[in-house]
GUZA-216863 format. One line per field, with one value per residue (C-alpha): residue number from 0; residue in three letters; chain; x, y, z. Coordinates in nm, 3 decimals, decimal comma, always signed. Example, Ala and Ser with C-alpha at 12.3 -4.5 7.8 and 13.67 -1.06 7.14 Angstrom:
BEGIN
pos	(0; 1)
code	(ALA; SER)
unit	(A; A)
c1	(+1,230; +1,367)
c2	(-0,450; -0,106)
c3	(+0,780; +0,714)
% end
This chain:
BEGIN
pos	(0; 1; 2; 3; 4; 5; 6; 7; 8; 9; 10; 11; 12; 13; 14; 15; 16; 17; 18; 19; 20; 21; 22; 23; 24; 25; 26; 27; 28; 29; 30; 31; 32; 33; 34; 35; 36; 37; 38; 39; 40; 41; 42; 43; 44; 45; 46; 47; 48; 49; 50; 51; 52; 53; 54; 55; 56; 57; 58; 59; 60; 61; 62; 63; 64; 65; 66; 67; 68; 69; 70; 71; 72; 73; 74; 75; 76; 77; 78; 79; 80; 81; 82; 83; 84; 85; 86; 87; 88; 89; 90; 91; 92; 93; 94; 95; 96; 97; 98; 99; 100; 101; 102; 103; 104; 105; 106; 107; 108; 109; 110; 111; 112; 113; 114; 115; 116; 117; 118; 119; 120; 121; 122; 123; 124; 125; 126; 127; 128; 129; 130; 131; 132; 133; 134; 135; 136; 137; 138; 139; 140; 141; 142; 143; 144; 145; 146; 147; 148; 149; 150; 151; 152; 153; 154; 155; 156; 157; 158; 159; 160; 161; 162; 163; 164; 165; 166; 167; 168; 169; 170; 171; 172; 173; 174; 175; 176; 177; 178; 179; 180; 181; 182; 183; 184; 185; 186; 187; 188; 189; 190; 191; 192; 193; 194; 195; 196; 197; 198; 199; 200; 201; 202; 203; 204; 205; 206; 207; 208; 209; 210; 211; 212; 213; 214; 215; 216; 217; 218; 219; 220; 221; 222; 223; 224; 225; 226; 227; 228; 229; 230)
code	(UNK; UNK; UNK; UNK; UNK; UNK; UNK; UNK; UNK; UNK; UNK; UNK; UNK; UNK; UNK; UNK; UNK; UNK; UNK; UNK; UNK; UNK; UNK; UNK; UNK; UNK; UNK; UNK; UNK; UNK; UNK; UNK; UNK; UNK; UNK; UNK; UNK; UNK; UNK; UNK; UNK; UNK; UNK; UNK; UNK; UNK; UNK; UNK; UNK; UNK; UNK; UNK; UNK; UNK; UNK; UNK; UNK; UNK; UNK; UNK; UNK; UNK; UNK; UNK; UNK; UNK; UNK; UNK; UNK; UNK; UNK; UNK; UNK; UNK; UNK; UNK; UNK; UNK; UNK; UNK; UNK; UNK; UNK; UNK; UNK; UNK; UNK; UNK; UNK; UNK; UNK; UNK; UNK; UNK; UNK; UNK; UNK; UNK; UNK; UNK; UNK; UNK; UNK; UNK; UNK; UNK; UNK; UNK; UNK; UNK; UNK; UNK; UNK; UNK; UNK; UNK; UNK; UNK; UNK; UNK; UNK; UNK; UNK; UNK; UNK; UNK; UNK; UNK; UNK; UNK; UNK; UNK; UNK; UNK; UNK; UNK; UNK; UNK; UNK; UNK; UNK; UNK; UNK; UNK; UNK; UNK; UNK; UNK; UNK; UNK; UNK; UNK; UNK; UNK; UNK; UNK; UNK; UNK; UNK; UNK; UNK; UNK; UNK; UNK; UNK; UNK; UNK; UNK; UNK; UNK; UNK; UNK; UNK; UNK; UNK; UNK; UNK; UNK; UNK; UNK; UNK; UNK; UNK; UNK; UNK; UNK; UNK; UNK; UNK; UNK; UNK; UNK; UNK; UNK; UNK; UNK; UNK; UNK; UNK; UNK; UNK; UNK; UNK; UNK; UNK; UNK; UNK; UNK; UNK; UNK; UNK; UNK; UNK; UNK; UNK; UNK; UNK; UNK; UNK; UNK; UNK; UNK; UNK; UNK; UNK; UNK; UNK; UNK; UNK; UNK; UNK)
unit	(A; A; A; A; A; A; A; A; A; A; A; A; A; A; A; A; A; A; A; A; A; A; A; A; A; A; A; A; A; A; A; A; A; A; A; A; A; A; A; A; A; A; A; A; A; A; A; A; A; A; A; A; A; A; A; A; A; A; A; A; A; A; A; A; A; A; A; A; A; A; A; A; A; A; A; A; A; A; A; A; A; A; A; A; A; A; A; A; A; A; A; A; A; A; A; A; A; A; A; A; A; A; A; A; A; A; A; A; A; A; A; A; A; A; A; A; A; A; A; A; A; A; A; A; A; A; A; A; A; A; A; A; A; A; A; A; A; A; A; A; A; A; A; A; A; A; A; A; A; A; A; A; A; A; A; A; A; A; A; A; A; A; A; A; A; A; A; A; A; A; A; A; A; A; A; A; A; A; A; A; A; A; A; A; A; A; A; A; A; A; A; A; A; A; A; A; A; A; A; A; A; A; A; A; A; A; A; A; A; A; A; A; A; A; A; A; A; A; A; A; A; A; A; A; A; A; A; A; A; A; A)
c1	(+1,141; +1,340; +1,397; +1,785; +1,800; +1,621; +1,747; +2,020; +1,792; +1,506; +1,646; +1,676; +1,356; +1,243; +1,413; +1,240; +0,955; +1,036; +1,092; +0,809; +0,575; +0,192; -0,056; -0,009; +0,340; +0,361; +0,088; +0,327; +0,587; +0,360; +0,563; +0,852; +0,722; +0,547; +0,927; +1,157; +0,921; +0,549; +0,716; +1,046; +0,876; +0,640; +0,948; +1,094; +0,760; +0,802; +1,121; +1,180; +0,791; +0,967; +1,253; +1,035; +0,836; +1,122; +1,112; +0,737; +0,531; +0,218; +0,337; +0,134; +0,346; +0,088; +0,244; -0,054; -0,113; -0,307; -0,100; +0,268; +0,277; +0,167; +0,003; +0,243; -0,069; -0,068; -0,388; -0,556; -0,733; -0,378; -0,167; -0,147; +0,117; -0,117; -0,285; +0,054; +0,308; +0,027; +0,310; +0,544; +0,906; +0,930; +0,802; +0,709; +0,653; +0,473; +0,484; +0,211; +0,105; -0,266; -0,594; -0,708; -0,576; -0,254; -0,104; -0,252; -0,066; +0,259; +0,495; +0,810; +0,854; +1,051; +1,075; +1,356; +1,335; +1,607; +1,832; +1,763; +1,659; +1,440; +1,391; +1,216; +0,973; +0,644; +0,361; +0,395; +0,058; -0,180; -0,530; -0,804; -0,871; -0,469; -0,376; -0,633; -0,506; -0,171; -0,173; -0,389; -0,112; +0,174; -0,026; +0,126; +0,491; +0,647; +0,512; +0,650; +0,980; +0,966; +0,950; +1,183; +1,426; +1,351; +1,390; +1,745; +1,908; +1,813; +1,926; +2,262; +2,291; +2,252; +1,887; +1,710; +1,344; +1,060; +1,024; +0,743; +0,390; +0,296; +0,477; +0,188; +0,149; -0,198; -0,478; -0,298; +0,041; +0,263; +0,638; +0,693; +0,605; +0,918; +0,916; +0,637; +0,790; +0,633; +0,297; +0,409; +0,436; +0,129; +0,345; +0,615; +0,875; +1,260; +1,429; +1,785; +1,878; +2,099; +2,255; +1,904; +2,145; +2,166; +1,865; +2,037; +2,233; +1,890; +2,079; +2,237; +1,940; +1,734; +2,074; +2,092; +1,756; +1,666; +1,948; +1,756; +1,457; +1,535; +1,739; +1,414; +1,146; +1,131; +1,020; +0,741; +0,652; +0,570; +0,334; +0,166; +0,102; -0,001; -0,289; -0,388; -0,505; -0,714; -0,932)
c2	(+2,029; +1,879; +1,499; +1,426; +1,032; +0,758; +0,718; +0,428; +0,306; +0,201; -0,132; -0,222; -0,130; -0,296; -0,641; -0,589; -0,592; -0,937; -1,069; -0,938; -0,976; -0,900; -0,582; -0,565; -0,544; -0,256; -0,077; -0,026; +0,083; +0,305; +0,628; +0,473; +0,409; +0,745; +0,914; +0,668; +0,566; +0,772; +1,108; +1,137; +0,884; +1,173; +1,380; +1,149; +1,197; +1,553; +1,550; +1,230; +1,364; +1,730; +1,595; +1,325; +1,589; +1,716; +1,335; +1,338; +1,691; +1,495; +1,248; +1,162; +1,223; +1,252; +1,203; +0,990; +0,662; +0,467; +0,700; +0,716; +0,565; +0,235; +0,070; -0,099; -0,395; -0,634; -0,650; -1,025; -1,063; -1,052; -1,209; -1,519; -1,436; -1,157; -1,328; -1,507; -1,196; -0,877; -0,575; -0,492; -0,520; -0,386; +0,006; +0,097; +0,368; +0,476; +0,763; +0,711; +0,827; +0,806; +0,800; +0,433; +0,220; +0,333; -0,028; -0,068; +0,272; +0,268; +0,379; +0,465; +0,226; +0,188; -0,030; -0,098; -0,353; -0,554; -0,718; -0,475; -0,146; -0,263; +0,014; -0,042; +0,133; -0,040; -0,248; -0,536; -0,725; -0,671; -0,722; -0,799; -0,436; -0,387; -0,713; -0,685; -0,307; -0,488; -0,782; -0,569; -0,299; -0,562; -0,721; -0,352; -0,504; -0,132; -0,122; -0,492; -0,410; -0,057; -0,219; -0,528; -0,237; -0,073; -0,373; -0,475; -0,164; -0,169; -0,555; -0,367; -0,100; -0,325; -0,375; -0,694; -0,770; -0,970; -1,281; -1,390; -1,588; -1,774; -2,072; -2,091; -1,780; -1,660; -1,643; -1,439; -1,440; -1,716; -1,816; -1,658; -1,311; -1,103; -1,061; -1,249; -1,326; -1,020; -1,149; -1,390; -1,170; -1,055; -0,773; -0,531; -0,406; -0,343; -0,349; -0,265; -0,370; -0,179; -0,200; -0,084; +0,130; +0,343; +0,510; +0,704; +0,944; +1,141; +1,343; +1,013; +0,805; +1,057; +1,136; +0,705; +0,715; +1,011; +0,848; +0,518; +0,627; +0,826; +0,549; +0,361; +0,620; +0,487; +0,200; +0,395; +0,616; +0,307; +0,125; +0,471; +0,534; +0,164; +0,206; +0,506; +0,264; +0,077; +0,418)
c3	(-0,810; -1,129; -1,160; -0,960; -0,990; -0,769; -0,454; -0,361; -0,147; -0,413; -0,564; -0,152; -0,095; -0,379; -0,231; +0,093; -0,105; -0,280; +0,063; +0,224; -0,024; +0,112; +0,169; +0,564; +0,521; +0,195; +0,407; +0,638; +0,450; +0,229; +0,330; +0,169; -0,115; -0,158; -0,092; -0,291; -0,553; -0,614; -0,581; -0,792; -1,044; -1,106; -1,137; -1,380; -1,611; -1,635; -1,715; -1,955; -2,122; -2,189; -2,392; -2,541; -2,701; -2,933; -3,084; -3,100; -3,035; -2,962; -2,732; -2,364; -2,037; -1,760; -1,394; -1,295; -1,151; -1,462; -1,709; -1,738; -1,391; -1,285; -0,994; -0,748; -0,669; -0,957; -1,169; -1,037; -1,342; -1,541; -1,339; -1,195; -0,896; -0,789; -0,504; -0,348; -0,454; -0,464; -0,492; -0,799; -0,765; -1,104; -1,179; -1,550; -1,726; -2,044; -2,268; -2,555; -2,885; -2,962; -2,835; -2,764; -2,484; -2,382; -2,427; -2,726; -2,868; -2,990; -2,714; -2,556; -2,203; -1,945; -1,654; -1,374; -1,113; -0,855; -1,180; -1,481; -1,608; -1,935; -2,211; -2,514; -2,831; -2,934; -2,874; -2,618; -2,719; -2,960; -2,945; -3,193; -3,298; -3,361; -3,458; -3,712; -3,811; -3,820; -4,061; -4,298; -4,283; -4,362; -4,624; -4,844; -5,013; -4,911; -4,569; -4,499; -4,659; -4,411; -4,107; -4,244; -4,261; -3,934; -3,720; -3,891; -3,870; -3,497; -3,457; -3,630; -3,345; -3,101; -3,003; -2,913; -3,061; -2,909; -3,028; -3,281; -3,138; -3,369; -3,608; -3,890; -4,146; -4,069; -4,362; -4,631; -4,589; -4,755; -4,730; -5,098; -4,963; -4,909; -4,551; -4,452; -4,138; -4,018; -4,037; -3,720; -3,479; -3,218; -3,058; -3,218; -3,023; -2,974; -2,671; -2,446; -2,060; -1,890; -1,488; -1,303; -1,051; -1,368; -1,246; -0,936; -1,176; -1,316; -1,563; -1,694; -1,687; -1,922; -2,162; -2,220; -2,262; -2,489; -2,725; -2,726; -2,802; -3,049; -3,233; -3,186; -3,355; -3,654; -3,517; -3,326; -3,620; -3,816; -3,563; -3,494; -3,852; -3,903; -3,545; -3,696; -4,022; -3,773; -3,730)
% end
């Protein structure tokens, strides 16, 4: 069965879930979940990975819970509000490019929840091994003034970009690099929000976000070839 759109009734459901925030409760409701949510989400894989591949032939669309799909419990050990607020009122999705840790590949993400849909390209935290891969791969003048020139056409069409971590220029970098700015960040990625109903028209939901992404590749071409310098 092709992906049609979420149902109207998810962004309710996913209030009810805000309000009624515990296991006992979502066990209860576990059907819905599995009809509005698990099951066309899976859809939604199939269908966003297929057109995906004709940006990027090697890309990883697998309809599985710890792959492109997410848990709905919180991870404890991440998050804080885990152990007062234990389900998600926000469902992601991730189509990656690589081998290693799936958020530690460059990707193309998605996430909707009760106020937004969220679609972005990239790398929402590095850690050691990429940060690492990173700041060696920016310390090249043509690779800084690259990616310079990836994010600001994007800021140009429209796109938002995560902000940078840090305030100091870590060991090597100096304000009388071009672009040193770069060197800042501890996560690379661009971003869009749209109206989450957006997702209950399927065929309008993948159109809006095939174009997106692939206005963003660059940007994901870069930070793949740059992890792939880590190897």
């Amino acid at each position: 069965m092709g992906f049609n759109g979420f149902s109207k009734e998810v962004i309710p459901f996913l209030k009810e879930i805000r309000d009624n925030n515990n296991k006992e409760w979502f066990l209860t409701q576990k059907s819905r979940y599995e009809q509005l949510i698990l099951e066309p989400s899976r859809d939604f894989v199939e269908e966003m990975g297929e057109h995906l591949m004709a940006i990027e032939p090697t890309i990883n669309a697998i309809p599985k819970i710890n792959a492109s799909l997410f848990r709905i419990y919180k991870d404890i050990r991440r998050n804080k509000t885990a152990l007062s607020d234990p389900i998600k009122t926000r469902i992601g999705y991730i189509f990656w490019q690589g081998e290693g840790k799936r958020l530690q590949c460059s990707s193309f993400y998605m996430h909707y929840g009760i106020e937004e849909l969220f679609v972005a390209v990239g790398i929402r935290w590095f850690e050691k091994e990429i940060q690492d891969a990173y700041r060696e791969y920016i310390k090249d003048d043509e690779h800084r003034a690259e990616l310079a020139a990836i994010l600001k056409d994007l800021q140009e069409k429209g796109y938002k970009l995560l902000e940078p971590s840090m305030k100091r220029f870590p060991k090597g970098f100096t304000s009388a690099m071009p672009h040193a700015e770069l060197s800042l960040y501890k996560e690379m990625a661009a971003y869009k929000i749209y109206d989450p109903h957006l997702i209950e028209d399927g065929d309008r939901l993948i159109d809006t976000l095939f174009k997106d992404y692939e206005t963003m590749a660059p940007l994901h071409r870069w930070l793949y070839e740059m992890s792939l310098s880590s190897k």
